[in-house]
Residue frames as a rotation matrix with the C-alpha (Angstrom) as fourth column:
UNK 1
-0.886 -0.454 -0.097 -2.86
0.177 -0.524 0.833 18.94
-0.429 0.721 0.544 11.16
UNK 2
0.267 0.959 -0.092 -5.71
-0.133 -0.057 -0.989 20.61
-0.954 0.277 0.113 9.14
UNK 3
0.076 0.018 0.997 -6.86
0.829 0.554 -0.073 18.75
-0.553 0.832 0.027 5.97
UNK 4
0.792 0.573 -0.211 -7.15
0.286 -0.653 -0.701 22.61
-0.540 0.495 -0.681 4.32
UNK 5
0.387 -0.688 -0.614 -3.60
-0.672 -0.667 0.323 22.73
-0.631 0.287 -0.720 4.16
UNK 6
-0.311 -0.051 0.949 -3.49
0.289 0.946 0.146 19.48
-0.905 0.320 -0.280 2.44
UNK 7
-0.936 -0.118 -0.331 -3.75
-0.304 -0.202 0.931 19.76
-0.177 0.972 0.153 -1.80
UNK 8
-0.130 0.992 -0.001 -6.71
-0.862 -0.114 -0.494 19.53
-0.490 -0.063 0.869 -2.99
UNK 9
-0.100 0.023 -0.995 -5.78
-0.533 0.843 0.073 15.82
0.840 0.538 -0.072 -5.07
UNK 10
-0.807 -0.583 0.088 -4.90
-0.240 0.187 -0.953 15.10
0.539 -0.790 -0.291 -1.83
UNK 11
-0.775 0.422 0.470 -8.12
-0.485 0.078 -0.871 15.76
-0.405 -0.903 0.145 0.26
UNK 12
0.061 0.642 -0.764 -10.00
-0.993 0.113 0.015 14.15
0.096 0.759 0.645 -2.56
UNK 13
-0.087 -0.253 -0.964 -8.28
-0.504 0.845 -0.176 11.50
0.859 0.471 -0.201 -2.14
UNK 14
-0.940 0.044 -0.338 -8.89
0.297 0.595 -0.747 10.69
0.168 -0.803 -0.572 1.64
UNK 15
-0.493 0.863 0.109 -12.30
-0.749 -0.358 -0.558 11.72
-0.443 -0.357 0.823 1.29
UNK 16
-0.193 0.057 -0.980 -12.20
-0.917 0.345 0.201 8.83
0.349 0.937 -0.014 -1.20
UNK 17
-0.413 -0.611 -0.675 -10.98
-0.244 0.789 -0.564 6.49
0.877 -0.068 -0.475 0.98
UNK 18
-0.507 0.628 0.590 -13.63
-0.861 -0.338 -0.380 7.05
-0.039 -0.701 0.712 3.41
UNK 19
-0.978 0.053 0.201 -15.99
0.145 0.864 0.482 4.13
-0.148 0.501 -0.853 3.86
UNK 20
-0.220 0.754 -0.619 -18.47
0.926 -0.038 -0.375 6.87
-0.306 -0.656 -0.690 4.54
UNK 21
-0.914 -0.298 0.274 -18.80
0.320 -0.947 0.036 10.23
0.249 0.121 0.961 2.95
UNK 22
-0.578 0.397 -0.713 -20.62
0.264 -0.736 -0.624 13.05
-0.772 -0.549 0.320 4.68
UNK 23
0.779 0.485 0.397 -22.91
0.612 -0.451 -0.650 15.32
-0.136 0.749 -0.648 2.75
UNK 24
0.491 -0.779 -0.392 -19.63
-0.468 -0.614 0.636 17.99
-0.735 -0.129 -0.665 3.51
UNK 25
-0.494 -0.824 0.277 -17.52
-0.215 0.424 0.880 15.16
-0.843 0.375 -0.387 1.78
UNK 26
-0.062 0.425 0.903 -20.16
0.919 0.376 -0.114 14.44
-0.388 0.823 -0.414 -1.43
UNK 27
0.973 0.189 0.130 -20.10
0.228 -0.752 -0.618 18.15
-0.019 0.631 -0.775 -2.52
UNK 28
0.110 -0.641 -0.760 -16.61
-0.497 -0.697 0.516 18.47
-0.861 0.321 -0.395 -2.38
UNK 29
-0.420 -0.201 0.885 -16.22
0.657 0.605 0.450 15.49
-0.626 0.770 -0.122 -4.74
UNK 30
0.350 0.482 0.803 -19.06
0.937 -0.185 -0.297 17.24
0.005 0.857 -0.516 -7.12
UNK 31
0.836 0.546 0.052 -17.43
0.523 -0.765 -0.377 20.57
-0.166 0.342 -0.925 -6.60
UNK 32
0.305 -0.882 -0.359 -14.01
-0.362 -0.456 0.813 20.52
-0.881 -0.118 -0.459 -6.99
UNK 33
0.576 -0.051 -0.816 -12.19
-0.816 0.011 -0.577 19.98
0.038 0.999 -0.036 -10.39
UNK 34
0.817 -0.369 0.444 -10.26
0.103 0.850 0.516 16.52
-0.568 -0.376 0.732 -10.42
UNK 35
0.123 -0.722 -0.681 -6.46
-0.971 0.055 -0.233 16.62
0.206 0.690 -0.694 -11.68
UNK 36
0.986 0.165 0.004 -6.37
-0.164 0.975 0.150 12.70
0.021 -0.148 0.989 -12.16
UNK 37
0.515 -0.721 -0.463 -3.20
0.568 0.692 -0.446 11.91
0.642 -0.033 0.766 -12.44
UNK 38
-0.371 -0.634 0.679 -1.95
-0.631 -0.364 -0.685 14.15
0.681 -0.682 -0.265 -9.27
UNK 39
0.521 0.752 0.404 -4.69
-0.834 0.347 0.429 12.05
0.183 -0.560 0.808 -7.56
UNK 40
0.964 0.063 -0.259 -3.34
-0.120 0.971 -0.208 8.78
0.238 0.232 0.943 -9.05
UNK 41
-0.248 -0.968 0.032 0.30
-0.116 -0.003 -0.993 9.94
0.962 -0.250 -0.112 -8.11
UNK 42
-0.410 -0.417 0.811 -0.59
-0.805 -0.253 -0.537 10.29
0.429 -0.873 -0.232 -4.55
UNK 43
0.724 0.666 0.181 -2.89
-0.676 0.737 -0.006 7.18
-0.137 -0.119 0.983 -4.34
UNK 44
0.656 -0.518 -0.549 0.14
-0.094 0.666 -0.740 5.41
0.749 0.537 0.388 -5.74
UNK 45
-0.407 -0.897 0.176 2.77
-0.340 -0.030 -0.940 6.83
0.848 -0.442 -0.293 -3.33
UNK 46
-0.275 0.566 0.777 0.50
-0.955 -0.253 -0.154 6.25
0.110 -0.785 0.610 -0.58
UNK 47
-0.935 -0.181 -0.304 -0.54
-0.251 0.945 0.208 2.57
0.249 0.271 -0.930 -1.44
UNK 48
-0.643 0.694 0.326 -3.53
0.062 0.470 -0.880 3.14
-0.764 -0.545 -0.345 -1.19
UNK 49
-0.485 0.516 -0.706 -4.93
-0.861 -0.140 0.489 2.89
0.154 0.845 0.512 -5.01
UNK 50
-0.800 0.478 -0.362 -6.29
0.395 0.875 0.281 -0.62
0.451 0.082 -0.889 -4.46
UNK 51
-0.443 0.670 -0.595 -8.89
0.684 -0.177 -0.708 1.33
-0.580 -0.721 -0.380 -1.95
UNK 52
-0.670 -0.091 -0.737 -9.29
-0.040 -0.987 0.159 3.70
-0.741 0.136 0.657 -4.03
UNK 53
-0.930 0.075 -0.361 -10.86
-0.326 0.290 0.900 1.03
0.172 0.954 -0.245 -6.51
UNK 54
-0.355 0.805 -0.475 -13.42
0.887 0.451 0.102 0.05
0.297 -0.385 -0.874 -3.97
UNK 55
-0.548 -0.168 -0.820 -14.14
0.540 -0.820 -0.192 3.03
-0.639 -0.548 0.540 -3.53
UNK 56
-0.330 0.436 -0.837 -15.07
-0.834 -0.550 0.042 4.77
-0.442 0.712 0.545 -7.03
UNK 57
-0.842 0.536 0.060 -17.05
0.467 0.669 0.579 1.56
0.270 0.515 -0.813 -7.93
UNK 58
0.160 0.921 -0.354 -20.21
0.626 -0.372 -0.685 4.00
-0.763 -0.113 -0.637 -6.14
UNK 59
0.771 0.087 -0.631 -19.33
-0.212 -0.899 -0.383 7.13
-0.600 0.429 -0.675 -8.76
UNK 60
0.307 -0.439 0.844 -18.32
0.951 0.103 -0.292 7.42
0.042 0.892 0.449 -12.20
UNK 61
0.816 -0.024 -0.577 -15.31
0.106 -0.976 0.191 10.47
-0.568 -0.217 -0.794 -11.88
UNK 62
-0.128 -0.991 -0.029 -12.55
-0.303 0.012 0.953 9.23
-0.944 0.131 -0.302 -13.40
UNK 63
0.184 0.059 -0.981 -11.96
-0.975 -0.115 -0.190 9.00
-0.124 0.992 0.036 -16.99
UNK 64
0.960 0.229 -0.160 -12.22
-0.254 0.954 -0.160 5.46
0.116 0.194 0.974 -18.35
UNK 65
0.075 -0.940 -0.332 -8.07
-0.229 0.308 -0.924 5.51
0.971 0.145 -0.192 -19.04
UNK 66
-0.123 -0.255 0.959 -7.85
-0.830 -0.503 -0.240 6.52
0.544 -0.826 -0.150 -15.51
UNK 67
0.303 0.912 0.275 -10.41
-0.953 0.286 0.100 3.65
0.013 -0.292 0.956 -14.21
UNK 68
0.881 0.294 -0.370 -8.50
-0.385 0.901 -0.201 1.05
0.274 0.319 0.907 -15.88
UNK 69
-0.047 -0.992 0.117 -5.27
-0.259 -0.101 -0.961 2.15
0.965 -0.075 -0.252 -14.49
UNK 70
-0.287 0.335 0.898 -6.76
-0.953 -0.200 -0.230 2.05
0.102 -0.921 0.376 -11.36
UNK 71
0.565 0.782 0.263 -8.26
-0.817 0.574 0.051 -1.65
-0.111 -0.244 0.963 -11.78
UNK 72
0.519 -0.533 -0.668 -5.32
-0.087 0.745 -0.661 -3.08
0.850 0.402 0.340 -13.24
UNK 73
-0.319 -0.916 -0.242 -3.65
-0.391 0.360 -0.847 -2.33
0.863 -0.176 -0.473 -10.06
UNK 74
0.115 0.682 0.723 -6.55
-0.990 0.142 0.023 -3.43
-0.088 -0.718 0.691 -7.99
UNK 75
0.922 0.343 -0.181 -6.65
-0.384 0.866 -0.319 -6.80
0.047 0.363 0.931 -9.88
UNK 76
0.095 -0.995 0.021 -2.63
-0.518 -0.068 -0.853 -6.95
0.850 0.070 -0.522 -8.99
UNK 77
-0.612 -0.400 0.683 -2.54
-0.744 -0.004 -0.669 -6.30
0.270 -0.917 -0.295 -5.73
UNK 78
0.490 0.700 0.519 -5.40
-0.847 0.524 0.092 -9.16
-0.207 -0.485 0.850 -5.36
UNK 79
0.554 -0.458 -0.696 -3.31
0.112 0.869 -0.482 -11.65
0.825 0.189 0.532 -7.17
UNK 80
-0.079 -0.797 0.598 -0.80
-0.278 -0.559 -0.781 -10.45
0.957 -0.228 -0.178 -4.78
UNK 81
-0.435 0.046 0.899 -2.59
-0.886 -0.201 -0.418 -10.88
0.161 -0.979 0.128 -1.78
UNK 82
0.886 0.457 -0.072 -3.83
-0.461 0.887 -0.042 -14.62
0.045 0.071 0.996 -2.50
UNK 83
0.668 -0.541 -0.511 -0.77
-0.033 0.665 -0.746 -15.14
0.744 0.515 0.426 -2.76
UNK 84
-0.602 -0.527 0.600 0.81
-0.448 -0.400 -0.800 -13.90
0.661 -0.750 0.005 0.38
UNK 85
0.258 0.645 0.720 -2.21
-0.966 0.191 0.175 -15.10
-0.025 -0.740 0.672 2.05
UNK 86
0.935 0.089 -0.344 -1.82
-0.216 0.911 -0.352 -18.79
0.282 0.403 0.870 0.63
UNK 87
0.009 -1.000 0.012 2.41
-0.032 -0.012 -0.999 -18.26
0.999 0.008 -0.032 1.19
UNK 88
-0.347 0.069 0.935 1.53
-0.921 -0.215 -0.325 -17.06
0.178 -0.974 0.138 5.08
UNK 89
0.613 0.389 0.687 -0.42
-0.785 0.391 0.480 -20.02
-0.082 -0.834 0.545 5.47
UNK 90
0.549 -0.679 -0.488 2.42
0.086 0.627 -0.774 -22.58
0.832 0.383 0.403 3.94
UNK 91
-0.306 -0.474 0.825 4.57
-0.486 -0.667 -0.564 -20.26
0.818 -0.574 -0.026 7.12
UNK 92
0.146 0.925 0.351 2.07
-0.935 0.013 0.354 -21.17
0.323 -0.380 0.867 9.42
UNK 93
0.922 0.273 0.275 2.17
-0.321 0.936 0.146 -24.75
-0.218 -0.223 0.950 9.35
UNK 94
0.370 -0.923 -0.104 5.88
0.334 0.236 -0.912 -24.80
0.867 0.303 0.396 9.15
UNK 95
-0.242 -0.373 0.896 6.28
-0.756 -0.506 -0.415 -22.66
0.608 -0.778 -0.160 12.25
UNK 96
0.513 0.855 0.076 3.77
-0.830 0.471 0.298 -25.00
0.219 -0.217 0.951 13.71
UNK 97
0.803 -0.092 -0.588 5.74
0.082 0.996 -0.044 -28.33
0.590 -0.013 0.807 12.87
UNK 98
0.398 -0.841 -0.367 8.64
0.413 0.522 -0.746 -27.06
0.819 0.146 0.555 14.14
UNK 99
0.567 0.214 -0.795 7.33
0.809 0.038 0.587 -25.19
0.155 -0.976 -0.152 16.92
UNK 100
-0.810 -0.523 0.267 9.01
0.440 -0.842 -0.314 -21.39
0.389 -0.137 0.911 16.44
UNK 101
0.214 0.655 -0.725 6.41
0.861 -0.478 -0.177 -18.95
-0.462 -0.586 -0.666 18.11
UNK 102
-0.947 -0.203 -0.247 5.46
0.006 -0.784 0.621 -15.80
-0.320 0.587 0.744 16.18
UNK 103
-0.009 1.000 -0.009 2.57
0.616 -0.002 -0.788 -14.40
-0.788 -0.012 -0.616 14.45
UNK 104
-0.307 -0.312 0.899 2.04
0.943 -0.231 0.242 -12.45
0.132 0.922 0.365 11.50
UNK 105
-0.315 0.506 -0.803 1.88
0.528 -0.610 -0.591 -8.79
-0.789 -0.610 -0.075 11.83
UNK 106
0.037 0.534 -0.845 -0.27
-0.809 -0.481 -0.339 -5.79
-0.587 0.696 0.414 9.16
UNK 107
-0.748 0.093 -0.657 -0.51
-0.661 -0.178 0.729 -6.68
-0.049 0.980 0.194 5.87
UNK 108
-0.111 0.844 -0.524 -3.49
0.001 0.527 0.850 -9.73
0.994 0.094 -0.059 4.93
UNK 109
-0.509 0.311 -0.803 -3.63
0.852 0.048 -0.522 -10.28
-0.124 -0.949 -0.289 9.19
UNK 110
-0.759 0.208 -0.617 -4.99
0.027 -0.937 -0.348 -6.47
-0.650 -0.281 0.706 9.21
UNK 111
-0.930 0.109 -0.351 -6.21
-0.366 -0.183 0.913 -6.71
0.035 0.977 0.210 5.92
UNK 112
-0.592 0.561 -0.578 -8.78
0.416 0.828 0.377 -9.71
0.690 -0.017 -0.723 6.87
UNK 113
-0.677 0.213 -0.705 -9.58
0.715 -0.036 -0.698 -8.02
-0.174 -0.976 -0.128 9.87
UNK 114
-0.303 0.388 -0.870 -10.66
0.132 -0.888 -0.441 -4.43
-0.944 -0.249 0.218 8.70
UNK 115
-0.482 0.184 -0.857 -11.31
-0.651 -0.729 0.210 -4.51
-0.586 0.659 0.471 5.41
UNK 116
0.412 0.911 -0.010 -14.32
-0.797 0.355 -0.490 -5.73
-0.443 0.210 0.872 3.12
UNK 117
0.876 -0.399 -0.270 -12.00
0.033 0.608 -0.793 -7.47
0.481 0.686 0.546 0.45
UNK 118
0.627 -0.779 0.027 -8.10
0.477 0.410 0.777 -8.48
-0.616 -0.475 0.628 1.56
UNK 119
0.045 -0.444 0.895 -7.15
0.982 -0.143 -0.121 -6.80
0.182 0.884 0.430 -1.83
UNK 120
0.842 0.479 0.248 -8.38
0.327 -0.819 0.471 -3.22
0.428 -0.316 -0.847 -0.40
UNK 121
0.948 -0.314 -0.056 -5.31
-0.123 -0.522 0.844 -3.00
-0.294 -0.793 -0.533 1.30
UNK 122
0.578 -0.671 -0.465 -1.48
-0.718 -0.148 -0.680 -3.07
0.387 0.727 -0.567 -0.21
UNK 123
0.903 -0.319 0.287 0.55
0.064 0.761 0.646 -5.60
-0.424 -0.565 0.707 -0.20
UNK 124
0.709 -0.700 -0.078 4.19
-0.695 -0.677 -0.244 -5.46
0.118 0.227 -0.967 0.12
UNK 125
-0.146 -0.791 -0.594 5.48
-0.673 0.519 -0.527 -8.34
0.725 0.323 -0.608 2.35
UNK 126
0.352 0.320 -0.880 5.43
0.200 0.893 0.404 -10.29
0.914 -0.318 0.251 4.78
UNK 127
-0.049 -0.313 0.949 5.71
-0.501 -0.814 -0.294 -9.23
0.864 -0.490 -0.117 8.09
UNK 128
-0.149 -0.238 -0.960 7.12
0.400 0.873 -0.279 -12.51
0.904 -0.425 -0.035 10.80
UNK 129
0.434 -0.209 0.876 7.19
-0.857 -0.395 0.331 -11.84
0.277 -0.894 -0.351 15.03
UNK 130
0.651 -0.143 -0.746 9.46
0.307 0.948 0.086 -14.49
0.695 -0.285 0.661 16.24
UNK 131
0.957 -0.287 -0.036 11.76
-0.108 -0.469 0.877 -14.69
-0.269 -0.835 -0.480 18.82
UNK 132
0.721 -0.388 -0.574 14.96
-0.666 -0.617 -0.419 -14.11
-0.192 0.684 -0.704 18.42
UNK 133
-0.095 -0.297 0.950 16.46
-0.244 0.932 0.267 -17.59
-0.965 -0.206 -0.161 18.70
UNK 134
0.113 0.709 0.696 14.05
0.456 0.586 -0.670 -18.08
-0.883 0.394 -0.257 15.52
UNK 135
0.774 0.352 -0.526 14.61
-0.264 -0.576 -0.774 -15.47
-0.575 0.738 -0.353 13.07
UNK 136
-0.329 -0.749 -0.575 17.90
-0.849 -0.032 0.528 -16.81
-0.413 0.662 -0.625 11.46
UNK 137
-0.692 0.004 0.722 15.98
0.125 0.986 0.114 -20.41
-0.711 0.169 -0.682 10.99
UNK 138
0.358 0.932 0.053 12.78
0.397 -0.100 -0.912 -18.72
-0.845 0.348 -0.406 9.82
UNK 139
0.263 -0.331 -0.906 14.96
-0.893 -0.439 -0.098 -16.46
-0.366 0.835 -0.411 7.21
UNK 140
-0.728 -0.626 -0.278 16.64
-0.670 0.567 0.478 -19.60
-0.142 0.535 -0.833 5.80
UNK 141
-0.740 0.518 0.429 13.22
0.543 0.836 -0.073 -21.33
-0.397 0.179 -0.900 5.32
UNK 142
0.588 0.609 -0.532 11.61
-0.070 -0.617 -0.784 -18.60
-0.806 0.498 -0.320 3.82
UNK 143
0.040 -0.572 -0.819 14.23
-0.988 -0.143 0.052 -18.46
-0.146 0.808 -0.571 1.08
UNK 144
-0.892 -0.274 0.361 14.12
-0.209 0.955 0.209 -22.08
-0.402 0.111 -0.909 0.91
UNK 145
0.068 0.885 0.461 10.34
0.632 0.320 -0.706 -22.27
-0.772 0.339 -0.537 0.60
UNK 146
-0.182 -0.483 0.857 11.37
0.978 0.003 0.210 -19.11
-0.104 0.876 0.471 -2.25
UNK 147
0.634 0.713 0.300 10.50
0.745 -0.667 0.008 -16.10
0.206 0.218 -0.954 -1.07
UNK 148
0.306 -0.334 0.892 12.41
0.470 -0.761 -0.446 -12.96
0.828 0.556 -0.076 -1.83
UNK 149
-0.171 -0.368 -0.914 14.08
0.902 -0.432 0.005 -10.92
-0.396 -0.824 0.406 1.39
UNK 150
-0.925 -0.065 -0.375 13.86
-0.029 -0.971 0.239 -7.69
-0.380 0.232 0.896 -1.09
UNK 151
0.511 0.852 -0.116 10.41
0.246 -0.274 -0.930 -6.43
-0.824 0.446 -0.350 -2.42
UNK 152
-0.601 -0.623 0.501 10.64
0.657 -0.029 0.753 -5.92
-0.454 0.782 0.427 -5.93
């Protein structure tokens, strides 16, 4: 698909999310008007506003409101992801004692891998491989240990 046909909040916004921007990809930033909060709508639906915070820490574009909307849910999704990370490894060493086989798949596993900070990347849930012997024990020890089957 070509990015041209893509909105212009839009290509702002994966030019944002670059970890690289071009000289092409610095003048569009300086030459295109910014509607922040179509930006911040699609950065939201997307899940990718935490990045979005590492990101505009090089350039001051966004209006201060904007900025802090933007950090508050940076500084979320990190609680967020210490906590999943810290919750995964509790998982871990339960699978471990009792010997289920499985692995964790995207979210902090990806996160750790590709990206500078674990927070950079959205967290949502928790994401098990077991076999299939395992997944009714693992579900009833995840809710035991208290964790939530629905995102909220």
């Amino acid at each position: 698909m070509n990015p041209s046909h893509f909105s212009s909040s839009l290509q702002l916004l994966i030019i944002l999310c670059k970890t690289k921007w071009s000289d092409a990809d610095q003048r569009y930033i300086e030459n295109h008007l910014i509607d922040e909060s179509s930006v911040l709508y699609i950065a939201e639906r997307h899940r990718v506003t935490p990045l979005l915070w590492s990101s505009i820490q090089k350039i001051n574009l966004f209006s201060p409101d904007t900025r802090k909307i933007i950090s508050k849910t940076f500084q979320q999704n990190q609680l967020k992801a210490l906590r999943t990370k810290a919750f995964q490894s509790k998982l871990a060493l339960l699978m471990e004692k009792h010997s289920v086989p499985g692995f964790f798949l995207k979210g902090t596993s990806i996160a750790e891998r590709f990206y500078l900070d674990i927070a950079e990347r959205h967290v949502l849930d928790i994401d098990l491989y077991t076999t299939e012997e395992c997944i009714y024990k693992m579900t009833s020890e995840l809710v035991h240990m208290g964790y939530e089957p629905t995102p909220n």
